[in-house]
ZAMARGU-4260 file (C-alpha; in steps of 0.2 Angstrom, whole numbers, plus 5000, padded with zeros to 4 digits):
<rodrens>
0) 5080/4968/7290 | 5083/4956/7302 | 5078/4937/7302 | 5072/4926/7316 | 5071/4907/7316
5) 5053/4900/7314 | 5050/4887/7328 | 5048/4870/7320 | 5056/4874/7304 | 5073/4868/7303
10) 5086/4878/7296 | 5069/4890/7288 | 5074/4909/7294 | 5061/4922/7289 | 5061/4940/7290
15) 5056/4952/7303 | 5046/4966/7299 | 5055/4983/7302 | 5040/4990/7314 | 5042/4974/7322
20) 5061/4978/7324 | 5057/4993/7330 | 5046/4991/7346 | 5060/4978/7350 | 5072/4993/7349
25) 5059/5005/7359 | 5054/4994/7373 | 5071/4988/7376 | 5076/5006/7385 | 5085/5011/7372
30) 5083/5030/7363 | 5078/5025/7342 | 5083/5041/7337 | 5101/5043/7340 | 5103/5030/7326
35) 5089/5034/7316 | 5083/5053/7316 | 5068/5049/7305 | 5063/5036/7318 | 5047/5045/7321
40) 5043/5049/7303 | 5044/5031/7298 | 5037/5020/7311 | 5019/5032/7308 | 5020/5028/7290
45) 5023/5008/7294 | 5005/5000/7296 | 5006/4996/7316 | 5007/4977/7321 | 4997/4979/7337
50) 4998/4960/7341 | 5017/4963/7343 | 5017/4981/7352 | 5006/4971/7365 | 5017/4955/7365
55) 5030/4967/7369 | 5023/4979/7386 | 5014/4960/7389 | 5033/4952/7391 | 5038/4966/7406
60) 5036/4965/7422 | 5029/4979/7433 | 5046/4987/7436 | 5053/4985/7420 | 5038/4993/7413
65) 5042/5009/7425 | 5060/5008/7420 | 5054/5014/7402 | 5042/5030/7406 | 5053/5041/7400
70) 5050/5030/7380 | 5034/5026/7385 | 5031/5046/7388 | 5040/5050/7372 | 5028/5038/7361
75) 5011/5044/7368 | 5019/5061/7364 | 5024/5057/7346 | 5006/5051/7344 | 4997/5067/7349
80) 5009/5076/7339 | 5006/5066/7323 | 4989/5067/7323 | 4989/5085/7319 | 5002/5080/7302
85) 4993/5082/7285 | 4998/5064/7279 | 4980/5055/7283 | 4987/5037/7285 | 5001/5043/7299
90) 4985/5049/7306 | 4975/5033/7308 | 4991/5024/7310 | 4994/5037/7328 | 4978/5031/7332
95) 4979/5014/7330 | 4996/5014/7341 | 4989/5026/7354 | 4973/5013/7354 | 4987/4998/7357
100) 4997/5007/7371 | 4984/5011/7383 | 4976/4997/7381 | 4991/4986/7384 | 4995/4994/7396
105) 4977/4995/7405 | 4979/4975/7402 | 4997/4974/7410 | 4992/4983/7427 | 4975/4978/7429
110) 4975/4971/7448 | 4991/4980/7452 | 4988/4990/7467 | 4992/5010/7467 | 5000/5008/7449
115) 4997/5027/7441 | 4991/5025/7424 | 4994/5043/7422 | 5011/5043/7426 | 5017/5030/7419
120) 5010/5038/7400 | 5013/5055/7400 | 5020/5058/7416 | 5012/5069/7429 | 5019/5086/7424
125) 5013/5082/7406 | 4999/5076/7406 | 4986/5090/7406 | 4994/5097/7392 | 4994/5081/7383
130) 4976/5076/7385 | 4971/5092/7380 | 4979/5090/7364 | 4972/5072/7361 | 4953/5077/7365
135) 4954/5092/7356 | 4960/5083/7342 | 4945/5070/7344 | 4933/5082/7345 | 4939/5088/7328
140) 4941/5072/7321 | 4922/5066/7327 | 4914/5084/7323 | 4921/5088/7307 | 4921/5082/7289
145) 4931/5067/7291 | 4930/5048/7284 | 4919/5037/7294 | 4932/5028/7298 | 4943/5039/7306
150) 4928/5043/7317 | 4927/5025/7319 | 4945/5023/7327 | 4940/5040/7337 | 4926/5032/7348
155) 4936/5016/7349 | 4951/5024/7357 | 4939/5032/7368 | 4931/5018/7374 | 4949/5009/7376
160) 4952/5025/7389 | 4934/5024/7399 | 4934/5004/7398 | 4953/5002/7405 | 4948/4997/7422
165) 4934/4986/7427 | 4925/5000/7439 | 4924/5014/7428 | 4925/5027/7442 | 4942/5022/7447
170) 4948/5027/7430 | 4959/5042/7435 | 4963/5044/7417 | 4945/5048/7415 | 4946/5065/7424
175) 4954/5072/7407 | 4938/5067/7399 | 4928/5077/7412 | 4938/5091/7408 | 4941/5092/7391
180) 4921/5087/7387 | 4916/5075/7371 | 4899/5076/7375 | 4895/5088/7362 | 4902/5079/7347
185) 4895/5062/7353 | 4879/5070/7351 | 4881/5077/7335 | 4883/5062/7327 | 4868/5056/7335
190) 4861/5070/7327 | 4863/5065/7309 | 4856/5051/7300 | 4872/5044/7291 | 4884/5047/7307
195) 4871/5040/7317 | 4866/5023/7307 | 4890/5023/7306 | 4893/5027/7327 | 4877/5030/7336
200) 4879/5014/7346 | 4896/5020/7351 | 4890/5037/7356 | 4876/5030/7366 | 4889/5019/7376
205) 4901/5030/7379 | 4889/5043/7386 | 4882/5029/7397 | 4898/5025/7405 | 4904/5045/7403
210) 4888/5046/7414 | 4890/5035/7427 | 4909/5041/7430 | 4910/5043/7450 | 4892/5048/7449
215) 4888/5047/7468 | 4905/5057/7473 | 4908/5072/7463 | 4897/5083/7449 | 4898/5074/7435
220) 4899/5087/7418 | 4890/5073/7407 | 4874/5070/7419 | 4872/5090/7419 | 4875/5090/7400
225) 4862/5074/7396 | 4849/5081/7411 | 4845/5098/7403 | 4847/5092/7383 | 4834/5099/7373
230) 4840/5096/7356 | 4824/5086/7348 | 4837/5079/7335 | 4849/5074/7347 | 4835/5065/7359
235) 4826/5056/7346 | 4844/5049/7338 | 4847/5044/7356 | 4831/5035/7355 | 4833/5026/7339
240) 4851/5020/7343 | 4841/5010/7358 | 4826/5005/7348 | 4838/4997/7336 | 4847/4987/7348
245) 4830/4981/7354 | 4818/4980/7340 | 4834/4969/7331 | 4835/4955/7346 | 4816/4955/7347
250) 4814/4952/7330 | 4826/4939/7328 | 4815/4930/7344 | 4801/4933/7336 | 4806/4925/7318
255) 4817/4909/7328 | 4798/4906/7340 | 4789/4906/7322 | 4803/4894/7314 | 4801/4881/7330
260) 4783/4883/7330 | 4781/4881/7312 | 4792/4865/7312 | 4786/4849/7310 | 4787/4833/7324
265) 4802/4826/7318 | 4811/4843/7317 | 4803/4846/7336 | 4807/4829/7344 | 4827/4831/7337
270) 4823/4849/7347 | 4820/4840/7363 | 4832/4827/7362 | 4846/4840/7360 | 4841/4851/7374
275) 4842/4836/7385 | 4858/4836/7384 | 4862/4855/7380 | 4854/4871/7384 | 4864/4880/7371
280) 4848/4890/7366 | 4845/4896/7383 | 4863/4901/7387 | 4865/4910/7371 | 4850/4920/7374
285) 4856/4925/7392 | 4870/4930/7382 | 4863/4941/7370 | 4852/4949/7383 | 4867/4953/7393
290) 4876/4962/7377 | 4858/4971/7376 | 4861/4977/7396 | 4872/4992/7389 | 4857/5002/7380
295) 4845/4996/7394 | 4857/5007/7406 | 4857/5020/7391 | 4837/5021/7391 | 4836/5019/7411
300) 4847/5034/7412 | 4840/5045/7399 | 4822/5041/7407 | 4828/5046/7425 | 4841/5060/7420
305) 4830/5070/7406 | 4813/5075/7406 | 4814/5079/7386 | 4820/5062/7384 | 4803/5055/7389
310) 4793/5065/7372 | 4804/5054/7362 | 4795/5038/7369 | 4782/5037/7360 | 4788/5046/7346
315) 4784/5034/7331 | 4799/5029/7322 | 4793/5025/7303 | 4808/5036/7295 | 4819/5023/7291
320) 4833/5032/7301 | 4836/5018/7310 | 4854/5013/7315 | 4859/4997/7315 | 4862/4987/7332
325) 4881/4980/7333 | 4882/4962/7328 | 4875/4958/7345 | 4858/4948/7342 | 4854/4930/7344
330) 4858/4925/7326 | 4876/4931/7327 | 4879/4916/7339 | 4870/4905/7328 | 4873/4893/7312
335) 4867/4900/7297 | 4855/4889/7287 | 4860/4879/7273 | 4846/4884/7262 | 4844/4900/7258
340) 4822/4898/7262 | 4826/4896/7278 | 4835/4913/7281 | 4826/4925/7294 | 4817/4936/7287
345) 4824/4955/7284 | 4817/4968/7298 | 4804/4977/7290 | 4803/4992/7303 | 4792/5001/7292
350) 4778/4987/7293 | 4770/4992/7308 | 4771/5009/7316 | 4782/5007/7331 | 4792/5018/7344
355) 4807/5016/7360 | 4789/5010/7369 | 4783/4998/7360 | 4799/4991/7355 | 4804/4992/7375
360) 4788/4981/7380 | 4790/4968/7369 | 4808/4967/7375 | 4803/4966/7393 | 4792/4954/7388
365) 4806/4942/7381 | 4817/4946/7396 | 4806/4944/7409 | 4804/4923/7406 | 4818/4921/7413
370) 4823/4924/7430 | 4834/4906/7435 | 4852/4915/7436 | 4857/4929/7443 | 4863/4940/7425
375) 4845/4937/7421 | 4837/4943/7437 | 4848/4958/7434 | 4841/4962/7417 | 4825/4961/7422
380) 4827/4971/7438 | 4835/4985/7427 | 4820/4984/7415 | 4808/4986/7429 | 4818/5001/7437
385) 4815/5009/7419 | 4797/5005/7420 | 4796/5013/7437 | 4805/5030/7431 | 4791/5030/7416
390) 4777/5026/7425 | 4781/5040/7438 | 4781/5052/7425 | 4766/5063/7423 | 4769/5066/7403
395) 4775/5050/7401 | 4758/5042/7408 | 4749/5055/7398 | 4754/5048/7382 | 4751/5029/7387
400) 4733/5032/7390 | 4729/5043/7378 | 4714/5034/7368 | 4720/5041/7352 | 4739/5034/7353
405) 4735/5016/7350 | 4748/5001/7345 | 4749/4985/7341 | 4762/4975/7353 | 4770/4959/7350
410) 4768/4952/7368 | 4779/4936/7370 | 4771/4922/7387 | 4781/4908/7394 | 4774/4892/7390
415) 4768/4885/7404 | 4759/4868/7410 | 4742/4875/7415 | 4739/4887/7399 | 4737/4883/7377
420) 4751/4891/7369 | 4741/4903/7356 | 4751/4908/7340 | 4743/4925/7340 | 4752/4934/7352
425) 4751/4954/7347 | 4738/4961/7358 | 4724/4974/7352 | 4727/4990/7346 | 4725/4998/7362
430) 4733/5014/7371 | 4750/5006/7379 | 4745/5010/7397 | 4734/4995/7393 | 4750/4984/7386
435) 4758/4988/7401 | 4747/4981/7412 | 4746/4967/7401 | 4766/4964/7404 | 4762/4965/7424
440) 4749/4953/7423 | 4759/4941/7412 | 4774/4942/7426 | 4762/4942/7440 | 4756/4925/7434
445) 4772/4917/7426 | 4784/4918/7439 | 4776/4911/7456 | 4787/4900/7462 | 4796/4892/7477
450) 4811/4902/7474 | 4801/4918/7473 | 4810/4933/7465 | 4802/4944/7477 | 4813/4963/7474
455) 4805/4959/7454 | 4787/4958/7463 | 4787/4971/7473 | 4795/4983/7456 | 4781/4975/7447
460) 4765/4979/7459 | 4776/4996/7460 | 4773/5001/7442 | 4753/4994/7443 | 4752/5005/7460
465) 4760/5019/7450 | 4749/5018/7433 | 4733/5017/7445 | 4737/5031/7455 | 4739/5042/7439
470) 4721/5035/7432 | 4714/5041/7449 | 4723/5058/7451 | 4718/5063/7432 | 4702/5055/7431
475) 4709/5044/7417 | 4696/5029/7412 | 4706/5016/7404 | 4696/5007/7393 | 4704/4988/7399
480) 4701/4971/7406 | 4702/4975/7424 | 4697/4958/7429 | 4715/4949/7423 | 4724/4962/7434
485) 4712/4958/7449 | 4714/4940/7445 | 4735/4940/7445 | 4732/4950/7461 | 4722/4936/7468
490) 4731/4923/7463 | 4748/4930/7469 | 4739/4931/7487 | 4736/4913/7487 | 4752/4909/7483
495) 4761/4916/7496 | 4746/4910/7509 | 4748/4893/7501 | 4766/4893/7501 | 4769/4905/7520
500) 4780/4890/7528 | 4794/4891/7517 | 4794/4910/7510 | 4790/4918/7528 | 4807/4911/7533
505) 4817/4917/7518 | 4808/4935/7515 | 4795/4947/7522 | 4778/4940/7512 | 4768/4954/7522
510) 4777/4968/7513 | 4771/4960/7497 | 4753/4958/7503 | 4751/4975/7509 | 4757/4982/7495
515) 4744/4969/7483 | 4728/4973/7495 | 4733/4993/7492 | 4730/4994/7476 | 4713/4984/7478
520) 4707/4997/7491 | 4712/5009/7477 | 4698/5004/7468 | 4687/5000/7480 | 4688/5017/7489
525) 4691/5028/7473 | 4687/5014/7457 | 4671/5024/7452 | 4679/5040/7445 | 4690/5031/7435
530) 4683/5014/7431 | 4677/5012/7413 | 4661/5009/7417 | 4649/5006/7434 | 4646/4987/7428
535) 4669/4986/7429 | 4666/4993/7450 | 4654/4979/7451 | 4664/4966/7444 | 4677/4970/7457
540) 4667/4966/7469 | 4660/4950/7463 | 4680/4945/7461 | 4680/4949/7479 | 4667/4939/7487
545) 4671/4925/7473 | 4687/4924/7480 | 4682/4928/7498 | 4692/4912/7505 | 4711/4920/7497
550) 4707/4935/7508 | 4700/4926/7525 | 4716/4915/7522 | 4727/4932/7520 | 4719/4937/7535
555) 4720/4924/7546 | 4738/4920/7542 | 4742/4939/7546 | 4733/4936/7563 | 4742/4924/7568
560) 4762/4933/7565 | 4756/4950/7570 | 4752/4941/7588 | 4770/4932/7589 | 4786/4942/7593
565) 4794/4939/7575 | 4803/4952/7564 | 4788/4951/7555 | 4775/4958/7564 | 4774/4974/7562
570) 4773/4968/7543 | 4756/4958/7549 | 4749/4969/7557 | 4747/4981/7544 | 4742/4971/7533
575) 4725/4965/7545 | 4723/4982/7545 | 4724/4985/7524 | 4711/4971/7526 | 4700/4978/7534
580) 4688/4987/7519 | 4690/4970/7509 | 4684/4960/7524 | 4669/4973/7525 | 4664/4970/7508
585) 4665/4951/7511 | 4656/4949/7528 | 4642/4962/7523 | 4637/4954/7506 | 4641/4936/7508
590) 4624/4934/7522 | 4615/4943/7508 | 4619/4934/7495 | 4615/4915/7508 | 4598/4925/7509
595) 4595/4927/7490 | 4599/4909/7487 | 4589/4903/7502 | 4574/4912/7495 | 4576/4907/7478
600) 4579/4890/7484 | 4595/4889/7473 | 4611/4881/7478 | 4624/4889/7463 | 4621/4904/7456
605) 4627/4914/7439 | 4637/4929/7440 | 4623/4939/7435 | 4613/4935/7450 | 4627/4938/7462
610) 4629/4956/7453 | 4611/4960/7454 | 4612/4956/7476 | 4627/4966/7473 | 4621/4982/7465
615) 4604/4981/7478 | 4615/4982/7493 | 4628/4995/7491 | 4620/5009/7501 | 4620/4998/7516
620) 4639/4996/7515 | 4650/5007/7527 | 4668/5008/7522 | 4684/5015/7531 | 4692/5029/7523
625) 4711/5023/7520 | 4726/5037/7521 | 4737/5036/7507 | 4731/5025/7495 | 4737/5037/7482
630) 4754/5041/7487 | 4771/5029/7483 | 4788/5033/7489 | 4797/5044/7474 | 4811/5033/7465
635) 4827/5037/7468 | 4843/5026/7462 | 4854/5033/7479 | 4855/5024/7489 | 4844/5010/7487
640) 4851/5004/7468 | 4869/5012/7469 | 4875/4995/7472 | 4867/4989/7459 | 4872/5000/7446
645) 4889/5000/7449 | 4885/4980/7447 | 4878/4985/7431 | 4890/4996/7423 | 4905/4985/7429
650) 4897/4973/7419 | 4894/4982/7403 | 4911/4988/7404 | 4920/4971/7405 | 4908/4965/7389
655) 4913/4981/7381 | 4934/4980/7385 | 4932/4963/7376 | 4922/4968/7360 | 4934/4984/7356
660) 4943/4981/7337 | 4955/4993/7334 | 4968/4980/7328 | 4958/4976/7310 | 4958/4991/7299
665) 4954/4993/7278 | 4969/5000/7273 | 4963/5004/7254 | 4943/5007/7262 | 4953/5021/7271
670) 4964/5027/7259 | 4947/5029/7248 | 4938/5037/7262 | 4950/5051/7265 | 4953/5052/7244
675) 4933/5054/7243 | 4932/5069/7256 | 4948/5077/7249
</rodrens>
């Protein structure tokens, strides 16, 4: 064994391992086996040093890295090969070294203009044949009766081969994977409990990015596969690898707000005085909901892909089958507490009934207080696409407003100035249409601001619009508060009337407006057939006339641009027109309600009295009938979100290259494993 001098240490020499020796000998050009015939049987029994295979391809440059295809082609090939031996350990060790070599050499070429991955690994006129052999080979490892960890390095080494460049659909190695399909073993282990709770995270990601492989260019075997999946089993493991993710992170927000609530001054002035000088809460919970993007994309396309997806929504998870989330949650960035009292509490999912629904709400509800950087706007724009695809859905609204499905949802508000910050925070046991809207109102309300995030206002309003047109198409009566959403509405109005001068410059307020004053003559024009009650039509209108100065305002203001030449008139004028029933309703009870008080010689009067002049004077009301009211524009990702998308995957794929461990193995947990199945 050869010896090498160790820096700093004199006249110290220490030995070289023979693997080591070994890559030094391969990657040098020169052909192992004409010195050593059992080359290949011993480097696959040596454990893999993958620091030093990569230090090696790392130390050549482009052309030298071409000079050694032939070696290079020759040691992908020995790989393959090996993993069909008998001896377990040269099969993990294959894996491990395949895992090593494309990654390094993804690493090395990244940014290098017209490099060919493909040829440069197995050559061009091999390398059908040798991706065959390796897939067919994972697919045997990941479906049959093999150690966890085998199937462990299997889905790693598959994600080192779909994450190897930052836009996946310019991986060309991926067109093997298209080919030679994984999607039915990924879905089996989603299928069982054990492999499930072991790889279901892993399956759920690579499906994701399998999914979005040149999605807009060429038929895709993986979106056709996941669009007409029926498998119960399969959709409901898909399911609860998302609901673990999110019900984990939620949890440990909920337990962390109860443990800073729960503190006493001294502990909450120290609080303050550190965040004036760090935000590191703040920064590592952007960062956590970041690594929480990858399931979001998995939910967001199962939602919009597979309409049997959408039964498992609802479908209450109290089995215990839960997988747990990779190591991913706000905790795992954080300091342990000294005493052992202080730990957060374990996740009890069995306490309350829960499914991906209710577990998705209370999420969005975490996510959506935060909109001051652009990774958080993304999030929440991606949570509000999902809510768009569900809300569209006709089964999917069926079970949120079905009175007998009821929950109990852990509904998280910013703090704010001009509101108490109540410690209860689950809402009611209600149907979950109702906790929907209870998220919109909370956005609607928390997030009015000078630098408006006006795409998130117009998805929000999108979803309401959505849930409203369902109630009136199916005659739905949702037992709920109507006034907070008419409130939110309202108050939204007035901001942008209150705020016109520095918003109509930077966006198109009037789309906005139109779209909020819709939805109002929604329920004026069709509220009484699915209204809870005639006293809930009345209250609209007394929110109307109450508020009768937002809407003169709105008007007025819409007057004005829809008489200029701007870009936003067309805007403007639509919306005088939208006004035009709400204005009714204002100028035709107001005079009658100035007569009331005239007569009864009063000056303020209670809500009551105003609904009594109210309910007196509805016959002599003429409204317009509106076209359209009911009818939204079909989502569709192409091609208003495909930039996005792409965005968002790019993104989950750089997080994910950066989290893959192949390098760390349990050499003796493996050697049990394989002894155990044996």
């Amino acid at each position: 064994m050869a010896t090498r001098k160790r820096s700093g240490s004199g006249s110290k020499w220490q030995l070289k391992e023979k693997v080591v020796q070994m890559y030094e000998c391969f990657f040098k050009g020169e052909d192992p086996t004409k010195t050593n015939s059992n080359f290949w049987d011993e480097l696959f029994l040596l454990k893999p040093k993958v620091p030093q295979l990569e230090a090696e391809i790392q130390k050549l440059n482009i052309d030298q890295l071409l000079q050694l295809k032939e070696n290079i082609h020759t040691l992908f090939h020995q790989c393959v090969e090996t993993l069909s031996h008998g001896h377990h350990i040269r099969v993990v060790y294959a894996l491990q070294t395949l895992c090593a070599l494309i990654d390094s050499i993804y690493k090395k070429t990244s940014g290098v203009s017209g490099f060919d991955i493909i040829n440069t690994l197995m050559g061009f006129d091999q390398a059908e044949l040798r991706m065959q052999g390796l897939m067919d080979h994972l697919n045997n490892f990941l479906s049959g009766e093999f150690p966890a960890s085998l199937k462990t390095l299997c889905l790693k080494l598959l994600l080192v081969l779909v994450t190897g460049t930052e836009n996946v659909s310019q991986n060309t190695l991926l067109e093997y994977v298209m080919i030679n399909s994984v999607f039915e073993s990924l879905i089996q282990l989603l299928c069982n409990p054990q492999s499930r709770a072991a790889h279901g995270h892993d399956a759920v990601l690579l499906l994701t990015l399998l999914v979005n492989y040149r999605k807009y260019e060429a038929a895709n075997p993986y979106i056709v596969k996941l669009s007409i999946l029926d498998d119960e089993l399969a959709l409901n493991g898909y399911g609860q690898v998302i609901t673990a993710s999110l019900s984990e992170f939620c949890h440990q927000f909920a337990a962390q707000h109860q443990e800073n609530h729960s503190a006493g001054w001294l502990s909450s002035l120290t609080n303050m005085v550190g965040s004036m000088f760090v935000s590191e809460e703040g920064g590592v919970r952007t960062q956590q909901i970041r690594a929480n993007n990858a399931v979001l994309v998995a939910l967001y396309e199962g939602v919009h892909l597979n309409r049997n997806f959408i039964t498992t929504l609802a479908h209450t998870q109290t089995d215990g089958s839960l997988p747990p989330s990779p190591s991913n949650t706000l905790a795992a960035h954080t300091t342990p507490p000294s005493d052992s009292s202080a730990q957060l509490p374990a996740f009890d999912v069995m306490a309350e009934p829960s499914n991906l629904l209710v577990t998705f709400f209370q999420y969005c509800s975490i996510v959506m207080q935060d909109t001051k950087c652009e990774s958080s706007m993304n999030s929440v724009k991606l949570c509000f696409l999902i809510l768009t695809c569900i809300s569209e859905d006709q089964y999917a609204n069926s079970l949120m407003h079905d009175a007998n499905l009821t929950f109990k949802v852990l509904l998280h508000r910013l703090p704010m100035r001009h509101r108490k910050v109540t410690t209860e925070r689950t809402s009611p046991s209600q149907p979950l249409a109702a906790t929907l809207l209870d998220l919109l109102v909370e956005f609607i309300m928390s997030h009015m601001m000078k630098k408006l995030p006006m795409e998130l206002y117009l998805l929000c309003v999108g979803v309401a619009h959505r849930l409203i047109c369902y109630q009136k198409r199916c005659r739905v009566r949702l037992t709920y508060q109507w006034k907070e959403v008419w409130s939110s509405l309202i108050s939204l109005l007035k901001f942008l009337v209150n705020n016109e001068n520095h918003l109509a410059r930077k966006m198109n307020i009037f789309h906005l407006a139109v779209q909020v004053v819709n939805i109002f003559n929604l329920f004026i024009t069709y509220g009484d057939t699915f209204l809870p009650s005639p006293g809930s039509y009345d209250e609209l209108y007394y929110e109307l006339i109450r508020m009768q100065h937002v809407f003169e305002d709105l008007y007025s203001m819409a007057l004005r641009y829809s008489s200029s030449d701007g870009d936003l008139k067309e805007n403007a004028l639509k919306l005088t027109s939208c006004l035009s029933n709400v204005r009714a309703i204002i100028n035709h009870f107001s005079p009658k309600i100035e007569a009331w008080l005239t007569n009864q010689s009063l000056s303020t009067p209670s809500e009551d009295q105003i609904l009594e002049v109210v309910r007196k004077n509805y016959d002599s009301l003429t409204l317009k009938l509106q076209d359209s009211l009911d009818t939204y524009e079909r989502y569709t990702e192409k091609p208003r979100h495909a930039q996005f998308f792409t965005a968002m995957v790019r993104s989950v794929v750089n997080d994910t290259r950066q989290s893959i461990d192949f390098a760390s193995m349990d050499l003796q947990s493996i050697l049990h494993e394989f002894s155990s199945i044996s």
